[in-house]
C-alpha positions, 0 to 999 in steps of 0.5 A: 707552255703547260707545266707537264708532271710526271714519274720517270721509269724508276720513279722519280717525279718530273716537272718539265716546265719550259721544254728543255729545263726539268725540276726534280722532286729528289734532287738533292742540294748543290754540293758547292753552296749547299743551297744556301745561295738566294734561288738555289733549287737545281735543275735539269737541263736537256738536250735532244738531238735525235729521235733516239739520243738525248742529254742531261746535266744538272745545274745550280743557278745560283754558283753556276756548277753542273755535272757533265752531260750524260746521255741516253742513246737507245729510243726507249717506250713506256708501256703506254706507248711514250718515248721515255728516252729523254727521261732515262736521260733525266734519271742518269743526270740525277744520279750523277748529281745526287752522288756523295763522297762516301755514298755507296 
């Protein structure tokens, strides 16, 4: 499968590489091995399992550590027609990851 790049409704730049694993541009480091781990680069990994509902979670594959899965349930449309709710997804999996202790 082709490599698809793109932005998400809020901006985040998306790679979907294998149809179900996703890399993020802003994803930040894993919190637990600080990316110090031989092939640290967190992903995203998805699930759909409806037309109009589908998961997320963010994982490390160098620890193993990864957010609990959040979901999009709404079938949500870009302007351009695509079904975006997969990346809405994304976006809240991201941020459940990128969050810090003391972050606002």
């Amino acid at each position: 499968m082709s490599e698809t790049v793109r932005k998400t409704p809020n901006g985040l730049h998306i790679t979907y590489d294998d149809g179900r694993n996703v890399h993020v541009a802003e994803l930040r480091e894993c919190p637990w091995c600080g990316g110090e781990l031989e092939g640290c680069e967190p992903y995203v990994q998805t699930w759909g399992f409806m037309a109009n509902y589908d998961e997320a979670r963010v994982v490390c594959p160098s620890c193993g550590v990864a957010t609990t899965r959040v979901w999009h349930e709404k079938a949500t449309t870009a302007k351009t027609g695509g079904n975006v709710t997969r990346d809405l997804a994304v976006e809240l999996a991201v941020a459940l990851w990128n969050k810090r202790k003391g972050d606002e």
